[in-house]
mmCIF file of the N, C-alpha and C atoms, coordinates in Angstrom:
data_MODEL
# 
_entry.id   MODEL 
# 
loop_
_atom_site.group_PDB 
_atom_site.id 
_atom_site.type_symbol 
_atom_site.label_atom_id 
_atom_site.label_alt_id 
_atom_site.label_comp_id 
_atom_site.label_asym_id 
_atom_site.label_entity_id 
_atom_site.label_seq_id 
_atom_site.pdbx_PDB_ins_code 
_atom_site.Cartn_x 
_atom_site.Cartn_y 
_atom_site.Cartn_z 
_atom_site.occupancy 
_atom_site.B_iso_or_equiv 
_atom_site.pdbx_formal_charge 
_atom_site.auth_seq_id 
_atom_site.auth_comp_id 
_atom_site.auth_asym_id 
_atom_site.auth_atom_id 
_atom_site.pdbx_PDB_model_num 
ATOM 1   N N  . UNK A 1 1  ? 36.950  44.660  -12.744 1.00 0.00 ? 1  UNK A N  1 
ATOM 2   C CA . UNK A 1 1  ? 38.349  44.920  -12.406 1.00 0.00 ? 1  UNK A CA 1 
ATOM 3   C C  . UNK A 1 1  ? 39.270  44.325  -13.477 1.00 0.00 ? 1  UNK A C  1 
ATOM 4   N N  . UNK A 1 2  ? 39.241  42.881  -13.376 1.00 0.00 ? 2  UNK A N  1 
ATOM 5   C CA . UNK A 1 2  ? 40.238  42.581  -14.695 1.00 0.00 ? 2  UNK A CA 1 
ATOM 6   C C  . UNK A 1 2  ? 39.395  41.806  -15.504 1.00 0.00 ? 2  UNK A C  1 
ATOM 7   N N  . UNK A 1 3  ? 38.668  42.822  -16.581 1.00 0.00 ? 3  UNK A N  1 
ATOM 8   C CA . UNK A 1 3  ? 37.944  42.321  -17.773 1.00 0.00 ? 3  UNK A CA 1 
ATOM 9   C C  . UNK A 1 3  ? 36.608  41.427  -17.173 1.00 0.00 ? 3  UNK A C  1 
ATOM 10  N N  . UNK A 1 4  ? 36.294  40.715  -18.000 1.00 0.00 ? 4  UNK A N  1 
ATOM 11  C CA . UNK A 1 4  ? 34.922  40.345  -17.944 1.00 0.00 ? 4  UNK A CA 1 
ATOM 12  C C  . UNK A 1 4  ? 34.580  39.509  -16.885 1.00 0.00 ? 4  UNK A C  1 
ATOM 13  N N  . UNK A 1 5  ? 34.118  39.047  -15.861 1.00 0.00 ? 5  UNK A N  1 
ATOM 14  C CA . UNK A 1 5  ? 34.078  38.097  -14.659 1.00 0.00 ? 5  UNK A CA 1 
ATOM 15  C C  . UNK A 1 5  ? 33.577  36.956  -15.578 1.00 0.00 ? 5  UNK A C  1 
ATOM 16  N N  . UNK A 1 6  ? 33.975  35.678  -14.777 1.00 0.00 ? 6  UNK A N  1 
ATOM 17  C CA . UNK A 1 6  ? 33.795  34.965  -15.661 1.00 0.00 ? 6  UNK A CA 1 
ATOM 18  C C  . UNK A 1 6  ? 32.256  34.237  -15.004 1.00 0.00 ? 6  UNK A C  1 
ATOM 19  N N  . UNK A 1 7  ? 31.362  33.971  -15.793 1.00 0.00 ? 7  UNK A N  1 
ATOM 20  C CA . UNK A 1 7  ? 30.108  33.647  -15.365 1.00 0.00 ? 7  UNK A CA 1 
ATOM 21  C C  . UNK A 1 7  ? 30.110  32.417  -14.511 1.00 0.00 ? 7  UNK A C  1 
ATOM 22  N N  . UNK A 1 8  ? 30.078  32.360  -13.262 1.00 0.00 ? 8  UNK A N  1 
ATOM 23  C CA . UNK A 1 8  ? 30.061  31.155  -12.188 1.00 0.00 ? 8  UNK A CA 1 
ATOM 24  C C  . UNK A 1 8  ? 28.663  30.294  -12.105 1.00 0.00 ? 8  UNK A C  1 
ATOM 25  N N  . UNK A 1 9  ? 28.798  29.434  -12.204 1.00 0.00 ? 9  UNK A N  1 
ATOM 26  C CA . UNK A 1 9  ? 27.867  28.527  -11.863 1.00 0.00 ? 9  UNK A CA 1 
ATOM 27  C C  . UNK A 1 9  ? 27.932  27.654  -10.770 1.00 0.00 ? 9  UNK A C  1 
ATOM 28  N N  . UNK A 1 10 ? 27.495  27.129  -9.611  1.00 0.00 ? 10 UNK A N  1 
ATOM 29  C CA . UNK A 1 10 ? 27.952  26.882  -8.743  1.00 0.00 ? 10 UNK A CA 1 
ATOM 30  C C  . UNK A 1 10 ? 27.934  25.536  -8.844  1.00 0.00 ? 10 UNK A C  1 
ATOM 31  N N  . UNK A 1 11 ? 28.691  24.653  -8.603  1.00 0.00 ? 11 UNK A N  1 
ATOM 32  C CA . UNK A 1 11 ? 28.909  23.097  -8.820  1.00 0.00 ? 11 UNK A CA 1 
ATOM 33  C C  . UNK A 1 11 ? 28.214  22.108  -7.973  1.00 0.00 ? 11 UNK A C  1 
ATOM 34  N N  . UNK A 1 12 ? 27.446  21.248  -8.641  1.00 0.00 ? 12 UNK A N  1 
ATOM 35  C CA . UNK A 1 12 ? 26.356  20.988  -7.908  1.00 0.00 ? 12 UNK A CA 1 
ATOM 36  C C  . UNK A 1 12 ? 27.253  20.098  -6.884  1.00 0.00 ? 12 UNK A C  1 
ATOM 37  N N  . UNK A 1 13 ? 26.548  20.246  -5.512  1.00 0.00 ? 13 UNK A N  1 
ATOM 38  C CA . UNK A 1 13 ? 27.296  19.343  -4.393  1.00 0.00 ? 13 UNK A CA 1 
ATOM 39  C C  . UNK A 1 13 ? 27.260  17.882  -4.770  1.00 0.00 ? 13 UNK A C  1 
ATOM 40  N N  . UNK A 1 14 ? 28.232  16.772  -4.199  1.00 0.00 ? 14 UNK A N  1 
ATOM 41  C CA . UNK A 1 14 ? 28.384  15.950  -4.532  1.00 0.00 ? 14 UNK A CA 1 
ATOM 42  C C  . UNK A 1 14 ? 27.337  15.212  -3.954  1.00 0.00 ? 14 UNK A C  1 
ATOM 43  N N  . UNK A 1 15 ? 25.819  14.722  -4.653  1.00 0.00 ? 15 UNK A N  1 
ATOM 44  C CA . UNK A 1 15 ? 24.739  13.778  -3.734  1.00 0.00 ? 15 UNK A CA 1 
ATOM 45  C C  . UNK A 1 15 ? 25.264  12.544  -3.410  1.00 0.00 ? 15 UNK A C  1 
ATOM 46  N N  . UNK A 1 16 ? 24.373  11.970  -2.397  1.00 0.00 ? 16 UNK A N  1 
ATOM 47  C CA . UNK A 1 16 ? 24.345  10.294  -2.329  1.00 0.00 ? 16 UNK A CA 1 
ATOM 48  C C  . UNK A 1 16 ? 24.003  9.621   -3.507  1.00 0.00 ? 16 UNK A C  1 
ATOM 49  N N  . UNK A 1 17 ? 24.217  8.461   -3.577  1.00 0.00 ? 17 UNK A N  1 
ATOM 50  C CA . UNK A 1 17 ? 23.899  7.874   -4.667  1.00 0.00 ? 17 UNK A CA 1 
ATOM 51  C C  . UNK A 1 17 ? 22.531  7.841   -4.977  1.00 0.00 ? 17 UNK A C  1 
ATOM 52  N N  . UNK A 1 18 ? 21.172  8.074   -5.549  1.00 0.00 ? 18 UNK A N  1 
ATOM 53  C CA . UNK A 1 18 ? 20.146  7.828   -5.119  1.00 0.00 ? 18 UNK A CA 1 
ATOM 54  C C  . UNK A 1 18 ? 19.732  6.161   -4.490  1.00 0.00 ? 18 UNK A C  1 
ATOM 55  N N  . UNK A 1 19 ? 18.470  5.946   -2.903  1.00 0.00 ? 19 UNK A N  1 
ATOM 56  C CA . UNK A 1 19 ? 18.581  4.913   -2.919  1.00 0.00 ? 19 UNK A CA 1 
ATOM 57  C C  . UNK A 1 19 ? 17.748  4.010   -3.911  1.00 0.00 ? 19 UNK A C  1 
ATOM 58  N N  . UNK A 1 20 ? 17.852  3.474   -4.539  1.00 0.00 ? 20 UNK A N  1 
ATOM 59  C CA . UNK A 1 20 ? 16.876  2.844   -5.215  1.00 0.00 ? 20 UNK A CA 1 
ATOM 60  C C  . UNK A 1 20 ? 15.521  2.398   -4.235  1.00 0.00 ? 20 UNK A C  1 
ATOM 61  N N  . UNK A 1 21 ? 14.609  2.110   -4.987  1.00 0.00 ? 21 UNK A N  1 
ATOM 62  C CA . UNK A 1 21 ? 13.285  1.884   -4.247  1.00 0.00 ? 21 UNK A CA 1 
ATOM 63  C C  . UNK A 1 21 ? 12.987  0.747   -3.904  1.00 0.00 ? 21 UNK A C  1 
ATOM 64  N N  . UNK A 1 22 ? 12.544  0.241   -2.416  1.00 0.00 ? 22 UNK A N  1 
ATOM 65  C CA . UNK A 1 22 ? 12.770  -0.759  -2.421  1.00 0.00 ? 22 UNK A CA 1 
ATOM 66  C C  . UNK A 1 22 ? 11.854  -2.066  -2.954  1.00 0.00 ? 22 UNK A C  1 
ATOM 67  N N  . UNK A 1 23 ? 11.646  -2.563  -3.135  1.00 0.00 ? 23 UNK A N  1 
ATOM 68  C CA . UNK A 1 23 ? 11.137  -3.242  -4.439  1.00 0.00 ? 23 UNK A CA 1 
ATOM 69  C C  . UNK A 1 23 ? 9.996   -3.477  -3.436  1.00 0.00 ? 23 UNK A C  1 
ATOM 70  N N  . UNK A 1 24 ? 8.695   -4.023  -4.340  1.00 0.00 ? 24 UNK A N  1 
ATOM 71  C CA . UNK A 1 24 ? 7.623   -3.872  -4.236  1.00 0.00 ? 24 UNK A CA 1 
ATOM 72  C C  . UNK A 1 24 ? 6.948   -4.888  -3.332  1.00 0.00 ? 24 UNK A C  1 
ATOM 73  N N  . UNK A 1 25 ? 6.764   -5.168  -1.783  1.00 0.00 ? 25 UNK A N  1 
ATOM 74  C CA . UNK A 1 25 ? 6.235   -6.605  -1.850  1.00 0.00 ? 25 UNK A CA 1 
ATOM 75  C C  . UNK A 1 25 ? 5.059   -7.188  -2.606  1.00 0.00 ? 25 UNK A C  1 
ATOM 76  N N  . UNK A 1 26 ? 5.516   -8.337  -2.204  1.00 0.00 ? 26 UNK A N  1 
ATOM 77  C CA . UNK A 1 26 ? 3.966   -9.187  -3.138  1.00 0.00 ? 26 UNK A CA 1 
ATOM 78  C C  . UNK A 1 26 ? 3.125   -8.975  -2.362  1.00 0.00 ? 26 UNK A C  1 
ATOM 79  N N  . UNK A 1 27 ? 2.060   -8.938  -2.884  1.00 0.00 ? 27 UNK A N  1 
ATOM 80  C CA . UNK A 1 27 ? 0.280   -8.862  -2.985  1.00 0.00 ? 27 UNK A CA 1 
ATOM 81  C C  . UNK A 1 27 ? 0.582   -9.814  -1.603  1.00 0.00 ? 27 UNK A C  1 
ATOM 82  N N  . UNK A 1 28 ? -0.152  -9.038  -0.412  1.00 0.00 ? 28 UNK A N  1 
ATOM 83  C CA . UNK A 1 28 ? -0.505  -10.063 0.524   1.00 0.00 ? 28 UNK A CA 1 
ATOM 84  C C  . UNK A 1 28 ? -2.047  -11.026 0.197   1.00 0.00 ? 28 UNK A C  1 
ATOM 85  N N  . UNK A 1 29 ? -2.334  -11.789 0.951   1.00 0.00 ? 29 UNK A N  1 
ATOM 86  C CA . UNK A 1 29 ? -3.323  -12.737 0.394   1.00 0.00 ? 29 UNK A CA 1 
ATOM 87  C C  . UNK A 1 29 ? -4.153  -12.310 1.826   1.00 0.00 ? 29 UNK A C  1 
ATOM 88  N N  . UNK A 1 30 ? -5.907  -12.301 1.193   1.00 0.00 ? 30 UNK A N  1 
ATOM 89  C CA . UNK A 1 30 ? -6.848  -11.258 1.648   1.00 0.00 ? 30 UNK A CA 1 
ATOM 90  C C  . UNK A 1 30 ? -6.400  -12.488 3.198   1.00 0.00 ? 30 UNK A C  1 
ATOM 91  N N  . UNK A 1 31 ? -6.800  -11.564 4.476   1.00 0.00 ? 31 UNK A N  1 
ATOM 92  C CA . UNK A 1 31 ? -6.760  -11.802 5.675   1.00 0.00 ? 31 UNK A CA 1 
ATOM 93  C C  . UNK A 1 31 ? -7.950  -12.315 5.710   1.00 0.00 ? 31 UNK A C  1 
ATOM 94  N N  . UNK A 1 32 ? -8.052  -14.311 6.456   1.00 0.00 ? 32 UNK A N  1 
ATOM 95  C CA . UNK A 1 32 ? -8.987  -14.882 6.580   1.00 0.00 ? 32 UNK A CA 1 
ATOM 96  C C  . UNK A 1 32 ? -9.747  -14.610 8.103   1.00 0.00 ? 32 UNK A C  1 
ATOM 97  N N  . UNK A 1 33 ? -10.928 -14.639 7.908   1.00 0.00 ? 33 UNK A N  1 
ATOM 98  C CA . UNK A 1 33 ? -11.326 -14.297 9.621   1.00 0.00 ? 33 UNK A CA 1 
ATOM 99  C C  . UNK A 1 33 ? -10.941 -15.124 10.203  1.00 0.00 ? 33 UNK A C  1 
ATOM 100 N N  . UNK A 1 34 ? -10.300 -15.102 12.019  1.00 0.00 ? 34 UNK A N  1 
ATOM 101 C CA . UNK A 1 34 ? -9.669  -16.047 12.821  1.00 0.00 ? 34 UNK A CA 1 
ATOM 102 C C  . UNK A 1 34 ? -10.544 -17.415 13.197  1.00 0.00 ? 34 UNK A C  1 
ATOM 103 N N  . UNK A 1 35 ? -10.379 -18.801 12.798  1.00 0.00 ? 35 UNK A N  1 
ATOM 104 C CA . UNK A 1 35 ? -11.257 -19.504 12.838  1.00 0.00 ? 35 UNK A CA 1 
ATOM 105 C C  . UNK A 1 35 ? -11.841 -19.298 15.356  1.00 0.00 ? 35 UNK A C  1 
ATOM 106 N N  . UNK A 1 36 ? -12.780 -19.205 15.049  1.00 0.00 ? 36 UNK A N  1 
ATOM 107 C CA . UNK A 1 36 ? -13.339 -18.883 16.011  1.00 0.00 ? 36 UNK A CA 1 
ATOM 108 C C  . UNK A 1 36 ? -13.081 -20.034 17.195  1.00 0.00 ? 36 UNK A C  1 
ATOM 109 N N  . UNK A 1 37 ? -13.214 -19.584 18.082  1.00 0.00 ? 37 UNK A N  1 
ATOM 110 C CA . UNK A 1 37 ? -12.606 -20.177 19.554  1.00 0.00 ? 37 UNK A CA 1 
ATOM 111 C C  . UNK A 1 37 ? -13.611 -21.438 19.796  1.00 0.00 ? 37 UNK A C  1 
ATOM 112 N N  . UNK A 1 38 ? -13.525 -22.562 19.783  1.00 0.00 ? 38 UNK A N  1 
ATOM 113 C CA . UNK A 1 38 ? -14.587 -23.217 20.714  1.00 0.00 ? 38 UNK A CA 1 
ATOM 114 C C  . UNK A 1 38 ? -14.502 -22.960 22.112  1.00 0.00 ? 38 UNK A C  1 
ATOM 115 N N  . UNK A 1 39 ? -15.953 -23.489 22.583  1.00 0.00 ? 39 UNK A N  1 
ATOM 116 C CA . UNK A 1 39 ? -16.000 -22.732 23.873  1.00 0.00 ? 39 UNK A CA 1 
ATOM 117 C C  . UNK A 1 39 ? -15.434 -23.730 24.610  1.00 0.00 ? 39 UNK A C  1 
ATOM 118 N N  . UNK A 1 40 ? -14.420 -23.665 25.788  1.00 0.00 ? 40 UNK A N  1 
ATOM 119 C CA . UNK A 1 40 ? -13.983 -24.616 26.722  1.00 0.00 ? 40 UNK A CA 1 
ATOM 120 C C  . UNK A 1 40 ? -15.407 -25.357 27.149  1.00 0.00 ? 40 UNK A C  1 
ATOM 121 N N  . UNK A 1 41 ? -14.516 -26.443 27.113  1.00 0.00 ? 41 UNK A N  1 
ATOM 122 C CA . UNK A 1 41 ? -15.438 -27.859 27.677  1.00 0.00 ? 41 UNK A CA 1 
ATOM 123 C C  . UNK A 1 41 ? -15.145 -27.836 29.313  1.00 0.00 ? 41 UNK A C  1 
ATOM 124 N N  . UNK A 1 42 ? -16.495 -28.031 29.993  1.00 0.00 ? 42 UNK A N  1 
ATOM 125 C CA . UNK A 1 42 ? -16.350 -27.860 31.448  1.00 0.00 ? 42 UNK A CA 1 
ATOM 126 C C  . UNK A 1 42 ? -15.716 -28.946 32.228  1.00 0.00 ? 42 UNK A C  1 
ATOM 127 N N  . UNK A 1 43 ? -14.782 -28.711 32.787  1.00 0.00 ? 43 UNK A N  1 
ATOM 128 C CA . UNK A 1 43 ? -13.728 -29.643 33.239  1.00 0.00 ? 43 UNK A CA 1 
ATOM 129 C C  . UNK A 1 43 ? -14.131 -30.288 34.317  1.00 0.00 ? 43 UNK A C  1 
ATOM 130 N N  . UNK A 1 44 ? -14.498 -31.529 34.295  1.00 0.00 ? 44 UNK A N  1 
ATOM 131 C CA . UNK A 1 44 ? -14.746 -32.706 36.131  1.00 0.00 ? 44 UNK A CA 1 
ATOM 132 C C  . UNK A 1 44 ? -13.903 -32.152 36.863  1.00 0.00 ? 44 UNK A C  1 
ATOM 133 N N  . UNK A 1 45 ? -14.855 -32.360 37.953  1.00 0.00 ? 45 UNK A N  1 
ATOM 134 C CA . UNK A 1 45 ? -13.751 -31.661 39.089  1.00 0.00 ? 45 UNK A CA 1 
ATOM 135 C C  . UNK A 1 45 ? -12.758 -32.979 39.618  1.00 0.00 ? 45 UNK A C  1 
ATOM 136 N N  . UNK A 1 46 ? -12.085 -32.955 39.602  1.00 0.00 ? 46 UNK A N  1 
ATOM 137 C CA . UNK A 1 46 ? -10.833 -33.660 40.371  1.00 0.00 ? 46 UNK A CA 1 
ATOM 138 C C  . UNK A 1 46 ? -11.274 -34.276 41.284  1.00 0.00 ? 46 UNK A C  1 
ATOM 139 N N  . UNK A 1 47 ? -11.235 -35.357 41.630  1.00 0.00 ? 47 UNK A N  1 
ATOM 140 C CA . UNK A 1 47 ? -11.857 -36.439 42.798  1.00 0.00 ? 47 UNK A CA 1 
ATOM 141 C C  . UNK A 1 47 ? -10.757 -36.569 43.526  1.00 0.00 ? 47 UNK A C  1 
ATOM 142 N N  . UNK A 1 48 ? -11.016 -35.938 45.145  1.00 0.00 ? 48 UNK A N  1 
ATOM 143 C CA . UNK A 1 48 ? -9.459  -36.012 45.898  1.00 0.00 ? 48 UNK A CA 1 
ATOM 144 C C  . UNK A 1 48 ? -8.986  -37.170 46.211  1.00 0.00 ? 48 UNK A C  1 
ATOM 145 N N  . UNK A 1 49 ? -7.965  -36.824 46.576  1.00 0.00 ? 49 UNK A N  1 
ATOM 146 C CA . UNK A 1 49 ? -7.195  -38.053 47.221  1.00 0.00 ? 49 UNK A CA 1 
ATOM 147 C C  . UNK A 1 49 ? -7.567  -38.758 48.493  1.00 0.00 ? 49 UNK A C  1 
ATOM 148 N N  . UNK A 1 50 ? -7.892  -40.007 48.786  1.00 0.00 ? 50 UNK A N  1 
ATOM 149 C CA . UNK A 1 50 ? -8.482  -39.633 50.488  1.00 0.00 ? 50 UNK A CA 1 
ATOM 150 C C  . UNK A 1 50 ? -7.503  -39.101 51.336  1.00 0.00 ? 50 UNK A C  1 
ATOM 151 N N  . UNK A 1 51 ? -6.520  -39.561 51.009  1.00 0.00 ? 51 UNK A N  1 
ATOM 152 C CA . UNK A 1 51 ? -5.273  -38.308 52.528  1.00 0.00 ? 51 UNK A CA 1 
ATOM 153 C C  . UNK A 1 51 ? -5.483  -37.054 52.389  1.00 0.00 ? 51 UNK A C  1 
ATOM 154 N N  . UNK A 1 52 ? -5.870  -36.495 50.943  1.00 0.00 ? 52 UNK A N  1 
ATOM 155 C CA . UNK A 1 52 ? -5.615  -35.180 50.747  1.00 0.00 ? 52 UNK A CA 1 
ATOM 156 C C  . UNK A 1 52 ? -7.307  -34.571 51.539  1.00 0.00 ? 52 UNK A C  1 
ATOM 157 N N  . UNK A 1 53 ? -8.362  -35.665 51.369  1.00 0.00 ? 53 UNK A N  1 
ATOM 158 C CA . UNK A 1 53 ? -9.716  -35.653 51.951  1.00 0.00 ? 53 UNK A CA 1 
ATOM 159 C C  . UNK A 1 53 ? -9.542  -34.910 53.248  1.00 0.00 ? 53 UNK A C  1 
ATOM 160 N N  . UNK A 1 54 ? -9.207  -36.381 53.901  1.00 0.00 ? 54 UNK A N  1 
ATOM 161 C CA . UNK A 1 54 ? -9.308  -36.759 55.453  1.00 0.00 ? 54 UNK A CA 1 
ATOM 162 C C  . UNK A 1 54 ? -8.413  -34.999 55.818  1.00 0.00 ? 54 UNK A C  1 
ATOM 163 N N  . UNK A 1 55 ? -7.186  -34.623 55.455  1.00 0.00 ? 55 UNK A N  1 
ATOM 164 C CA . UNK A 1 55 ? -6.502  -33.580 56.212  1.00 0.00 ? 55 UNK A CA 1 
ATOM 165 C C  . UNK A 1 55 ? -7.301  -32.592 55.684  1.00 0.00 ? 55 UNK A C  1 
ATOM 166 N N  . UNK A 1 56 ? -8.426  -32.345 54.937  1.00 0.00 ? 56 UNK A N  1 
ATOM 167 C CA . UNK A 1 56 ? -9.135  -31.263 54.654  1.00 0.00 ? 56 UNK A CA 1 
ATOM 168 C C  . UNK A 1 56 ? -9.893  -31.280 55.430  1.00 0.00 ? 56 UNK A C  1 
ATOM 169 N N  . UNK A 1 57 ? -10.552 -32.276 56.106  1.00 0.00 ? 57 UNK A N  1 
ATOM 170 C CA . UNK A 1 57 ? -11.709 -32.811 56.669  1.00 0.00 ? 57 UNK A CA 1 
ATOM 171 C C  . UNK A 1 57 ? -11.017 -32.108 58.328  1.00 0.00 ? 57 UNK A C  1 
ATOM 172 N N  . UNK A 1 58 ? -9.880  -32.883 58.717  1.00 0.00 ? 58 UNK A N  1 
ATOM 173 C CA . UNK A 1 58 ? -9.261  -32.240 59.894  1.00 0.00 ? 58 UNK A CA 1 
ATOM 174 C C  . UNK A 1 58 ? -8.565  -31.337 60.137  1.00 0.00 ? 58 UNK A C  1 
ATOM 175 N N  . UNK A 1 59 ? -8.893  -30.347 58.899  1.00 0.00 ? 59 UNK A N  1 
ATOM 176 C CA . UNK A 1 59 ? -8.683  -28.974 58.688  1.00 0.00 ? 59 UNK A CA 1 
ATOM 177 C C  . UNK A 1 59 ? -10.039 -27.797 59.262  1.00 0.00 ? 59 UNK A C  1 
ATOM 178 N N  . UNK A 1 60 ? -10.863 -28.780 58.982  1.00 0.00 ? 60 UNK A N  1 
ATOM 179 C CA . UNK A 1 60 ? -12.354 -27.714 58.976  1.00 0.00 ? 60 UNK A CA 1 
ATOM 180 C C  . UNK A 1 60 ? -12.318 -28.242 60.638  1.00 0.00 ? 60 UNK A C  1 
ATOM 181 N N  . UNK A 1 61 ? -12.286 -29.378 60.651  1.00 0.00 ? 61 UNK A N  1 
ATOM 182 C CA . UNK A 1 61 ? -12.820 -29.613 62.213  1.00 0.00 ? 61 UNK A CA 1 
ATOM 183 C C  . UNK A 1 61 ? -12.027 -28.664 63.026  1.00 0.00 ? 61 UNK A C  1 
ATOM 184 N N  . UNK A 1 62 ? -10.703 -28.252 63.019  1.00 0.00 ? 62 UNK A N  1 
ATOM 185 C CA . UNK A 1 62 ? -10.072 -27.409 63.487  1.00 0.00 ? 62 UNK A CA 1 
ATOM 186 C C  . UNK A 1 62 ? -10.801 -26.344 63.255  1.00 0.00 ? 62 UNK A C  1 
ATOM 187 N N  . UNK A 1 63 ? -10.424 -25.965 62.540  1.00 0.00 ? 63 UNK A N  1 
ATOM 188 C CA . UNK A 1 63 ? -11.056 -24.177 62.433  1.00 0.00 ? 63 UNK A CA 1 
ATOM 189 C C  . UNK A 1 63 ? -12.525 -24.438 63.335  1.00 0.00 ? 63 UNK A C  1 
ATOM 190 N N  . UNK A 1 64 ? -13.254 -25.316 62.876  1.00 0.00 ? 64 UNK A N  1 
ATOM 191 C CA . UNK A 1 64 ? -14.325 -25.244 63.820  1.00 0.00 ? 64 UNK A CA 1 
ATOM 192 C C  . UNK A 1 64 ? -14.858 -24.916 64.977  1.00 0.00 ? 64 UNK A C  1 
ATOM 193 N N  . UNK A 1 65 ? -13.436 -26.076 65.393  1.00 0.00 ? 65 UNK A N  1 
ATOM 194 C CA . UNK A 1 65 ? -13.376 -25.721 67.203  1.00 0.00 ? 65 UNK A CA 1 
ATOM 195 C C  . UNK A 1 65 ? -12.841 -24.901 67.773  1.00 0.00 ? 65 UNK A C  1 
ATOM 196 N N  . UNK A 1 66 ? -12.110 -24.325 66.867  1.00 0.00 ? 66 UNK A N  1 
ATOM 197 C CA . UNK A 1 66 ? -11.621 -22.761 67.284  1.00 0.00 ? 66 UNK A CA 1 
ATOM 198 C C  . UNK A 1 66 ? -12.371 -22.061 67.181  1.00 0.00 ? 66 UNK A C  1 
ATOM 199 N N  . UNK A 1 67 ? -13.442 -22.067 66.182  1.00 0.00 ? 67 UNK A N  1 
ATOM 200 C CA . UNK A 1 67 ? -14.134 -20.914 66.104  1.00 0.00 ? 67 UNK A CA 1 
ATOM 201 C C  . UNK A 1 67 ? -15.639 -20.625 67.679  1.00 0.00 ? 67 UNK A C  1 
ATOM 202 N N  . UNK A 1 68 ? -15.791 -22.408 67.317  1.00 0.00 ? 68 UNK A N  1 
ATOM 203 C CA . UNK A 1 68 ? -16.922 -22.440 68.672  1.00 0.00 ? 68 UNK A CA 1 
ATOM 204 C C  . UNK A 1 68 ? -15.938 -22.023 69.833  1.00 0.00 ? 68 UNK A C  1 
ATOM 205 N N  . UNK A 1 69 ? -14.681 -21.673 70.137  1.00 0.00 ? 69 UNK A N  1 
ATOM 206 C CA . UNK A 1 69 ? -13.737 -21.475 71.224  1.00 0.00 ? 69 UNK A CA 1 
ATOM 207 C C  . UNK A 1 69 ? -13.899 -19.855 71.365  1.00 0.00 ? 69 UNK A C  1 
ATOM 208 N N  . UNK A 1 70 ? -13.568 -19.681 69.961  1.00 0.00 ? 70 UNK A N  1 
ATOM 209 C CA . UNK A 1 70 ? -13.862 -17.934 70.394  1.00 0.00 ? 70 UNK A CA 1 
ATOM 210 C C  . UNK A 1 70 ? -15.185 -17.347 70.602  1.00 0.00 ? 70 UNK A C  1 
ATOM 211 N N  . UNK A 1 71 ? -16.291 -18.242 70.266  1.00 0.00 ? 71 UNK A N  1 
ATOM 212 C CA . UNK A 1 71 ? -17.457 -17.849 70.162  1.00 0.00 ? 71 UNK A CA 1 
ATOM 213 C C  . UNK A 1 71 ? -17.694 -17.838 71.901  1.00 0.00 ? 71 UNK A C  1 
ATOM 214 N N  . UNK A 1 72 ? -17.206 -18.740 72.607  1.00 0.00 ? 72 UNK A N  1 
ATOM 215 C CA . UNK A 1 72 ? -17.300 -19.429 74.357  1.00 0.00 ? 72 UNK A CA 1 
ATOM 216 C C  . UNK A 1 72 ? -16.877 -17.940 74.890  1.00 0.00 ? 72 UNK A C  1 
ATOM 217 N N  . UNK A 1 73 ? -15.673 -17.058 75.073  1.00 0.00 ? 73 UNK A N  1 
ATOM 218 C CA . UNK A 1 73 ? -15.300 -16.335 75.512  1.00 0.00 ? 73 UNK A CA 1 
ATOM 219 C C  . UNK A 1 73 ? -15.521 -14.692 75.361  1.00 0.00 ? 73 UNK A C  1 
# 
């Protein structure tokens, strides 16, 4: 139409900045095997208390005599 078109090139879009890379970590250091578990040491049993005894003691006798109670009927 009016003379020669003029040869377009299309303008490159405006990019992000590139991000730079993020820098390299250091060399991890080789993974040592987990030093291994000792085996739990077997724990004494707890030596009761005598109050804490005796109301265990007149704990069972209860249940006992309840139980020979239901056994009666």
């Amino acid at each position: 139409m009016f003379g020669e078109p003029e040869p377009w090139t299309p303008t490159p879009a405006p990019m992000a900045p590139p991000i730079p890379a993020a820098p390299a970590a250091p060399p991890k250091p080789a993974a040592k095997p987990a030093p291994k578990a000792s085996k739990p040491k077997p724990k004494a049993r707890k030596k009761a208390k005598p109050k804490a005894k005796a109301k265990a003691k007149g704990k069972a006798r209860g249940k006992k005599k309840k139980a020979k109670a239901r056994r009666r009927r």
